[in-house]
C-alpha positions as a LaTeX table, in Angstrom:
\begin{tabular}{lrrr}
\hline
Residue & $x$ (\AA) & $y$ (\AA) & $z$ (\AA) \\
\hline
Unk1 & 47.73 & 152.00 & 41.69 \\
Unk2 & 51.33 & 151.62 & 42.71 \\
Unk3 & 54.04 & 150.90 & 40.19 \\
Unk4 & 54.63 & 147.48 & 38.59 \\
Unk5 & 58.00 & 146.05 & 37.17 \\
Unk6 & 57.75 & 144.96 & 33.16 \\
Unk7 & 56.24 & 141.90 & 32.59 \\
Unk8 & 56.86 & 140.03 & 29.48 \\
Unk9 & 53.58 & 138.73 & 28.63 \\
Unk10 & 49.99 & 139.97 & 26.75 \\
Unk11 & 48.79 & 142.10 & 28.89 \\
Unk12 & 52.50 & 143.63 & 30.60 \\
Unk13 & 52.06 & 144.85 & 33.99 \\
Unk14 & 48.67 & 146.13 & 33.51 \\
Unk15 & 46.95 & 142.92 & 34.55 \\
Unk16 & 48.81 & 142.48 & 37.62 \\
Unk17 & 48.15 & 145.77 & 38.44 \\
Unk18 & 44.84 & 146.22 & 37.89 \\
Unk19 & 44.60 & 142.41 & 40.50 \\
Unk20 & 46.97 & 144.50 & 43.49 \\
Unk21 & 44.50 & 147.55 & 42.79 \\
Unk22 & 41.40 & 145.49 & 43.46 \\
Unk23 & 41.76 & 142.58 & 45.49 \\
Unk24 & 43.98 & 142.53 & 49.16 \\
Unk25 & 47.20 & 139.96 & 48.50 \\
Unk26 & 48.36 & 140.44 & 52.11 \\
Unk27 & 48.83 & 136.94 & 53.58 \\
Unk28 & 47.54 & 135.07 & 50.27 \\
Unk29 & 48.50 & 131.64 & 49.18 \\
Unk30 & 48.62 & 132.44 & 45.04 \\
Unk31 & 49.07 & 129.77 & 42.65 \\
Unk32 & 51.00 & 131.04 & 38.99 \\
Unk33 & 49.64 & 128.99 & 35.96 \\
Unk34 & 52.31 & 129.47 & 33.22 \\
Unk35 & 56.43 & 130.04 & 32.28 \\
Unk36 & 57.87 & 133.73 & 31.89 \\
Unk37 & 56.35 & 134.52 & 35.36 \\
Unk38 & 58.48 & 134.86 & 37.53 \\
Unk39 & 58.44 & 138.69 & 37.98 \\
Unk40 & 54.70 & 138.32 & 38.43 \\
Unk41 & 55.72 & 135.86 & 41.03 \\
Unk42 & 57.75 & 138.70 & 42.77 \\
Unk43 & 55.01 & 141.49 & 42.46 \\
Unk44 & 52.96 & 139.27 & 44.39 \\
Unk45 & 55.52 & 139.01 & 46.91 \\
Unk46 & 55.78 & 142.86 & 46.95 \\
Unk47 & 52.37 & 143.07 & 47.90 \\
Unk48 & 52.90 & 140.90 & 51.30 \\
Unk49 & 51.05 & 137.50 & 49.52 \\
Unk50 & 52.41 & 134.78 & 51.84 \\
Unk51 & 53.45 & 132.27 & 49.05 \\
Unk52 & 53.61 & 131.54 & 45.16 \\
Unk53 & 53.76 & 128.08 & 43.48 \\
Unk54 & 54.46 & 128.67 & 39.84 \\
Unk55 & 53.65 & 125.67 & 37.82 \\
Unk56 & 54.63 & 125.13 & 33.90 \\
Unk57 & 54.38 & 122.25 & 31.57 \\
Unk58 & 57.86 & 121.86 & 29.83 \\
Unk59 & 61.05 & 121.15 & 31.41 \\
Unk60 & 62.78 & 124.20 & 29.36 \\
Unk61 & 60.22 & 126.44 & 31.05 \\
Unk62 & 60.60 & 124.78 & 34.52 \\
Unk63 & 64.43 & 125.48 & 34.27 \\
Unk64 & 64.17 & 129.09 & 33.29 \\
Unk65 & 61.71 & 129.52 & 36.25 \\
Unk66 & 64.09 & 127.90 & 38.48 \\
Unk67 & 66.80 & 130.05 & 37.60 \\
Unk68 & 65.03 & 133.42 & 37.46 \\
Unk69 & 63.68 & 132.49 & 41.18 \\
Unk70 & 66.47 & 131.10 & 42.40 \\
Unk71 & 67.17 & 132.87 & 46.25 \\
Unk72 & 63.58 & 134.31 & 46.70 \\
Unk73 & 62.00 & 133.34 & 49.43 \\
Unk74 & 58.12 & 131.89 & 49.29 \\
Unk75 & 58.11 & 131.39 & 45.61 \\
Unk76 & 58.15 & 127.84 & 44.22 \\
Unk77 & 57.90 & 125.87 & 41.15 \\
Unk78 & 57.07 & 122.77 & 39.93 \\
Unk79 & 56.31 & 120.87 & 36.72 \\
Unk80 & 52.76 & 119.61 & 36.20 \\
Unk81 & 49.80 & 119.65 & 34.06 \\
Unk82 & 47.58 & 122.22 & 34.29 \\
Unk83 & 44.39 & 120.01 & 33.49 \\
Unk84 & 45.58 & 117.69 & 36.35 \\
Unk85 & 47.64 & 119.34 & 39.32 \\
Unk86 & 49.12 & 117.27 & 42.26 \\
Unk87 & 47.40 & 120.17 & 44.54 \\
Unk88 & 45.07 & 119.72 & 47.68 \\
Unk89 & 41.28 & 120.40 & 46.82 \\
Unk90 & 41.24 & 124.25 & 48.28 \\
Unk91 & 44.41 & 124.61 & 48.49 \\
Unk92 & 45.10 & 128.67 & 46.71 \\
Unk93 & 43.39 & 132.17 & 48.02 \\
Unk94 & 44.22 & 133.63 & 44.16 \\
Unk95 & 44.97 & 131.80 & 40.91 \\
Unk96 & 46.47 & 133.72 & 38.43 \\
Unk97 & 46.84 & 132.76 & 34.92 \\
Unk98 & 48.35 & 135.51 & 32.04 \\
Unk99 & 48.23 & 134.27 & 28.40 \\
Unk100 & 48.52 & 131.03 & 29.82 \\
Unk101 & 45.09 & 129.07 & 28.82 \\
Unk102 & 43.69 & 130.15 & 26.10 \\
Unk103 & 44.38 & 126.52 & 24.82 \\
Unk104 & 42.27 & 123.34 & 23.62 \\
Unk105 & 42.28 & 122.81 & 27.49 \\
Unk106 & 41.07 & 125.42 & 29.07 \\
Unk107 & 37.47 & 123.52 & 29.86 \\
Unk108 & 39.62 & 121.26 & 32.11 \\
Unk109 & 41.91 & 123.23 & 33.44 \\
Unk110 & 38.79 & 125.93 & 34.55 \\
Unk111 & 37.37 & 123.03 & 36.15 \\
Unk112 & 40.82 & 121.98 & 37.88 \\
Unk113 & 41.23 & 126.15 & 38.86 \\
Unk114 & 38.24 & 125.52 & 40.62 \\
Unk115 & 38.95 & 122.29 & 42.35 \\
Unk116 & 41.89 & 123.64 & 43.70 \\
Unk117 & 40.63 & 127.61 & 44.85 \\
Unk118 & 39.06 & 128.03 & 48.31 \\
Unk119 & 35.70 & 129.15 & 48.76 \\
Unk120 & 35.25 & 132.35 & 47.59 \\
Unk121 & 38.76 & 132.04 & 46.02 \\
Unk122 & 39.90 & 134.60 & 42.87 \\
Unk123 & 40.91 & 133.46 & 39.52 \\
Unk124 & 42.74 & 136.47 & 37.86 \\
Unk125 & 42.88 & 134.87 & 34.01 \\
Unk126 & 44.01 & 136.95 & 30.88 \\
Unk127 & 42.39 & 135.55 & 27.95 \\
Unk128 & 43.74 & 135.94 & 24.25 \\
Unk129 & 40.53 & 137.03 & 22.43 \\
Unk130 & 39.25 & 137.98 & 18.76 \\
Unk131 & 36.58 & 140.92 & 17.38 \\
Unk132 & 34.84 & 138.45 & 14.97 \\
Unk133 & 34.47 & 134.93 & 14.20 \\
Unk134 & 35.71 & 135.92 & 10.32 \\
Unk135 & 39.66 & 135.83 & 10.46 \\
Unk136 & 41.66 & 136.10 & 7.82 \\
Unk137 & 44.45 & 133.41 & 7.02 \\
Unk138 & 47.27 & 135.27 & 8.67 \\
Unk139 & 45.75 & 135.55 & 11.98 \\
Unk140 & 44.37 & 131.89 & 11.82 \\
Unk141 & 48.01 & 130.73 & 10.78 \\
Unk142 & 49.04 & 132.67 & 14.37 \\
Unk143 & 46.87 & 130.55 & 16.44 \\
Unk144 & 47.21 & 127.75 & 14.89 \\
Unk145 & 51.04 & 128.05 & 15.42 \\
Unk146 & 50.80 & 128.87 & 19.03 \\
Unk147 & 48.56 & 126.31 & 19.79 \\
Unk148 & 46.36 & 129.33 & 21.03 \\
Unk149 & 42.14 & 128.81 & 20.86 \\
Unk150 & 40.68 & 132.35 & 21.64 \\
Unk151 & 37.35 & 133.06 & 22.90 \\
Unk152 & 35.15 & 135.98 & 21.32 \\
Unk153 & 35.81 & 139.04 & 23.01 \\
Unk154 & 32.06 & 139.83 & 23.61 \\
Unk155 & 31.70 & 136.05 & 25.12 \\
Unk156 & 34.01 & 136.25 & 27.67 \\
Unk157 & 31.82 & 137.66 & 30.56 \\
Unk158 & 29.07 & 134.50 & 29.55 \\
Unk159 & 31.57 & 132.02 & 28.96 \\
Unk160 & 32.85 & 132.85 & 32.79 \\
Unk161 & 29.74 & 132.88 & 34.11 \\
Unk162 & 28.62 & 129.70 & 33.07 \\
Unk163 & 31.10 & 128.03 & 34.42 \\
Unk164 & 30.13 & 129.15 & 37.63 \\
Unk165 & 32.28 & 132.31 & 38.76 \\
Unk166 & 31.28 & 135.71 & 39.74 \\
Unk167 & 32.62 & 138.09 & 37.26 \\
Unk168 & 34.06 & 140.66 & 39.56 \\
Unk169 & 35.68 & 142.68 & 36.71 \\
Unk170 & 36.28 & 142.88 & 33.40 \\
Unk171 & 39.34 & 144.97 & 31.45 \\
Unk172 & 40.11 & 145.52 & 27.66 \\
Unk173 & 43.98 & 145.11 & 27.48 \\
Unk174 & 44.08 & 144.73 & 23.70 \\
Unk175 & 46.18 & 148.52 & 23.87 \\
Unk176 & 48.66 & 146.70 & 25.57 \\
Unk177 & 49.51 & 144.28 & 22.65 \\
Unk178 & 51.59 & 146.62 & 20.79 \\
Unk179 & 53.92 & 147.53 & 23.73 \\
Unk180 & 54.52 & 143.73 & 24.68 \\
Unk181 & 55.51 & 143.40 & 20.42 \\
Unk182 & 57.35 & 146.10 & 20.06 \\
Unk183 & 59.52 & 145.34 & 22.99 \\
Unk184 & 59.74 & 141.63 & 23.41 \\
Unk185 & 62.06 & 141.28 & 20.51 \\
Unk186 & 64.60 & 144.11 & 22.07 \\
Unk187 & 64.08 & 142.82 & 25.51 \\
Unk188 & 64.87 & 139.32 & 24.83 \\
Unk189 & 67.87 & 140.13 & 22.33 \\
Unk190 & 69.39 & 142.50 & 24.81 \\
Unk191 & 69.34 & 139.48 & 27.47 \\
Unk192 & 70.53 & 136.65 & 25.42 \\
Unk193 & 74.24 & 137.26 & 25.26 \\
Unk194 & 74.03 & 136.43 & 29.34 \\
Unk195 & 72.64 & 133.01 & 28.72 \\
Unk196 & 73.38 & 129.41 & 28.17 \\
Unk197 & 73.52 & 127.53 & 25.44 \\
Unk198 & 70.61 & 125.62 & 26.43 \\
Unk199 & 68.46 & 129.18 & 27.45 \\
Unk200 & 69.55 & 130.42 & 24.72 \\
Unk201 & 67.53 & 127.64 & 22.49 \\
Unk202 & 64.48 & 128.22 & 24.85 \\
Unk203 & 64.81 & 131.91 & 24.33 \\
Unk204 & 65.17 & 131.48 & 20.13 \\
Unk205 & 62.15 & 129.61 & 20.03 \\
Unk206 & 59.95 & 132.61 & 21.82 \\
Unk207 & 61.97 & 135.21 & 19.61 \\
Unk208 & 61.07 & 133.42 & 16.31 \\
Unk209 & 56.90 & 133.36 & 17.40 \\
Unk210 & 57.18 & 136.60 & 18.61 \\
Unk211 & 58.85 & 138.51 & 15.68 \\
Unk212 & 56.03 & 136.61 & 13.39 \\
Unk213 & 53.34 & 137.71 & 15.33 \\
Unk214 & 54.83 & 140.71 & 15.93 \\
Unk215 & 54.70 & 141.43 & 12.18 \\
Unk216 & 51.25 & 140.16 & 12.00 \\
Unk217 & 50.01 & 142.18 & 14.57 \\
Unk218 & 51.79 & 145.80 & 14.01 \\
Unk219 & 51.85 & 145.78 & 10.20 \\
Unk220 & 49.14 & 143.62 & 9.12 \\
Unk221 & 46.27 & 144.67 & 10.69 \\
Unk222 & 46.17 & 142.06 & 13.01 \\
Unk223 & 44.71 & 144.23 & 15.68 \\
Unk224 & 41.60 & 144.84 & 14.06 \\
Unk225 & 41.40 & 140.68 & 14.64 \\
Unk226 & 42.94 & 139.86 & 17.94 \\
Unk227 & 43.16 & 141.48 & 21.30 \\
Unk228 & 43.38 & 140.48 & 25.42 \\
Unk229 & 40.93 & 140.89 & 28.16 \\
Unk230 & 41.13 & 140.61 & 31.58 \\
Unk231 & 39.02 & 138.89 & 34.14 \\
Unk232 & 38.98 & 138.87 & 38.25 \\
Unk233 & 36.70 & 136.15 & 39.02 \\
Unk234 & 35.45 & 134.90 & 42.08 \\
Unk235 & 34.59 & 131.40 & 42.80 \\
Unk236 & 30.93 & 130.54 & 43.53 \\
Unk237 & 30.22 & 128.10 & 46.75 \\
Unk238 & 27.10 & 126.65 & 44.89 \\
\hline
\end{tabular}
């Protein structure tokens, strides 16, 4: 598994790794559902993938994109929906989608994933996930904040299943969690200075949810509650 650059999600570099370890990229039209992306965007262009559309929901997000791409070659982005994309039926080889849709709209953005994949196309989703259905308030108050609806970790693989993909493997990256906590505060703080005024306010709003959760997770007990899987799904024909 070759080296991958830090990614500043759930799930670091370990997801995209784990993807370039198991499926060929080469030549691959990839579509990138989410913001903070774009050096996933560029490990898929490391690994020869012929072009990346990155797609977020927010013009903050769609700016910060923008400028983090700006100059590379093959990788796009665009503001959209992710229940309802301006894309081609088949249009993407690979979808990939980090932290991204663990939301009240996953259902319909699944079913959009798999309007828009070719036959036989991969979905490469990271899903925000919980140990039991009995939370405590402080780890409710987290998801509720975020907007974030997980799914229970043991109901992944069925929940997939049923909507019709191929499970092609499945990876616990709840270790992960404390790496992307402990450094996401440092890593943004040491970056700020650099920015605008108006990336700046993008950036404060990520540093403020991440230092709660943060707290929540490392000193709490928060991960005996929450945790991140990984999927590499494969899209049925029938």
């Amino acid at each position: 598994m070759r080296t991958v650059k830090q990614i500043f999600l759930p799930g670091t570099d370990r997801q995209f790794a784990i993807l370039s370890s198991q499926v060929n990229l080469e030549g691959k039209t990839i579509l990138i559902i989410g913001g903070n992306t774009s050096e996933v965007a560029g490990e898929f262009i490391e690994s020869k993938a012929s072009h990346i559309t990155i797609i977020v929901e927010d013009n903050d997000s769609l700016l910060q994109t923008r400028m983090l791409i700006k100059n590379k070659e093959n990788i796009s982005s665009k503001l959209m929906e992710f229940t309802s994309t301006d894309f081609s039926e088949e249009t993407f080889d690979i979808v990939y989608a980090q932290a991204s849709i663990s939301t009240t709209g996953r259902n319909k953005i699944i079913k959009e994933v798999k309007r828009i994949l070719k036959p036989s196309g991969i979905f490469c989703v990271g899903e925000n996930v919980i140990f039991t259905q009995k939370l405590p308030v402080f780890v409710k108050d987290i998801f509720e904040n975020s907007g974030t609806i997980p799914l229970l970790k043991d109901e992944v693989h069925k929940f997939y299943s049923e909507k019709n993909f191929e499970v092609l493997y499945e990876h616990d990256l709840s270790a992960t969690l404390k790496d992307f906590y402990r450094t996401g505060s440092s890593l943004l703080n040491n970056n700020i200075n650099s920015l605008s005024e108006r990336e700046k306010s993008y950036y404060k709003k990520i540093l403020k949810q991440i230092s709660h959760e943060s707290n929540a997770y490392l000193n709490l007990g928060g991960e005996n509650y929450f945790g991140f899987t990984m999927l590499i799904l494969r899209k049925n024909s029938k």
